[in-house]
N, C-alpha and C positions, 0 to 999 in steps of 0.2 A: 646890603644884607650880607651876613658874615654867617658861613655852615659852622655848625660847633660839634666834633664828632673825637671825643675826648680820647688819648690811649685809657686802656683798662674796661672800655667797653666794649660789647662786641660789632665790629663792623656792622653797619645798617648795612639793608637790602631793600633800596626802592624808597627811602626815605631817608631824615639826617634826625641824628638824637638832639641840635636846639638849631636854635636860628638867632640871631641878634639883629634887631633891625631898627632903622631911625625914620621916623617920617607918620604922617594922621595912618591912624590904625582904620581900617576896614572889617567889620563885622558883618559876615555871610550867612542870613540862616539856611538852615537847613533844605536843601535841595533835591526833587526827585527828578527820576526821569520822565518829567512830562514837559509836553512841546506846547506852544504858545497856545494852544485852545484848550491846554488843561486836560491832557490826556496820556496816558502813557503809551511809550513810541513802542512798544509791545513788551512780550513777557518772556525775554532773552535777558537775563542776568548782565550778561555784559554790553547788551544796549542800551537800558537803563543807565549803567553805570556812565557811559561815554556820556548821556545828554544830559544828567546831574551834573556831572564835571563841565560841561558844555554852559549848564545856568549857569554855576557859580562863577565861571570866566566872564561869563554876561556882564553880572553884576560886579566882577573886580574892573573890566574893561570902560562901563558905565563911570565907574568915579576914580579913572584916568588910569589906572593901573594894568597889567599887565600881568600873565601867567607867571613870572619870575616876582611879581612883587605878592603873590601867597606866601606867607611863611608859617601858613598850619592849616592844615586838612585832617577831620573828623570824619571817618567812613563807617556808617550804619550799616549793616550786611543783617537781611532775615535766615540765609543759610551758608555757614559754614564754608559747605563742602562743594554748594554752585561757585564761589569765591575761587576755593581752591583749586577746581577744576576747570577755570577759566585763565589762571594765572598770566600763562604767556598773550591770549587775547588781552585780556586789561592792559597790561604794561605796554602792548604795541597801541592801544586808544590812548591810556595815561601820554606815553611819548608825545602823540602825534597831537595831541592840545598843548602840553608842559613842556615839551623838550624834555631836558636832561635836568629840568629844576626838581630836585627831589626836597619838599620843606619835610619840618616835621609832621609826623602823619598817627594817629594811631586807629585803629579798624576794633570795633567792638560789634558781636554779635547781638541783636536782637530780636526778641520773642517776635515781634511784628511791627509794621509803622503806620502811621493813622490813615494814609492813605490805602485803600484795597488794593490789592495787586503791583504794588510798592514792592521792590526788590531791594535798593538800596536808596540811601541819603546822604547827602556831603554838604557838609557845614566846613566855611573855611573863615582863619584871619589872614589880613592881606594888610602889607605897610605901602602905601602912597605917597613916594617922594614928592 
């Protein structure tokens, strides 16, 4: 996997602007924080977030892969400003699953997600040497 972080853009923070990567592509849907009986681990913004990111390792780990072989992470957020106000928690949970792999990432706000009391979602692609 090769980072692509061109001059003329502005330094990422916490992510990389491409990835290039060779090998069966892995497609992650969409993940919340709920734990194997189907429940969400509670209503902490960034606990959620850690056990989303938690499935989708699951499921990269499942078909051989590994935190370093995501090379695109998709973060659903229902608010903004619990996001923002979490920053430095997230990126100490982000580390301690990923490491220092920052893939490409982009975070779009939304109205709400199908599951009730759904705080975030992570959808990721992952290349499997």
């Amino acid at each position: 996997m090769k980072i692509i972080n061109p001059p003329g853009l502005p330094p990422p923070r916490g992510y990389s602007n491409g990835v290039v990567a060779e090998g069966r592509m892995l497609f992650v849907a969409g993940q919340i924080g709920w734990n194997e009986s189907s429940r969400l681990v509670g209503d902490r913004f960034v606990d959620q977030f850690d056990q989303a990111l938690a499935n989708v390792l699951t499921v990269v780990k499942a078909a051989g892969g590994a935190p370093e072989s995501v090379s695109r992470l998709t973060i659903f957020i229902t608010d903004k400003g619990q996001y923002l106000s979490a920053t430095d928690e997230i990126g100490q949970r982000y580390r301690a699953r990923m490491g220092r792999h920052y893939p490409a990432m982009s975070l779009v706000e939304v109205k709400a997600l199908l599951e009730p009391g759904a705080l975030v979602e992570i959808e990721a692609t992952a290349v499997i040497s």
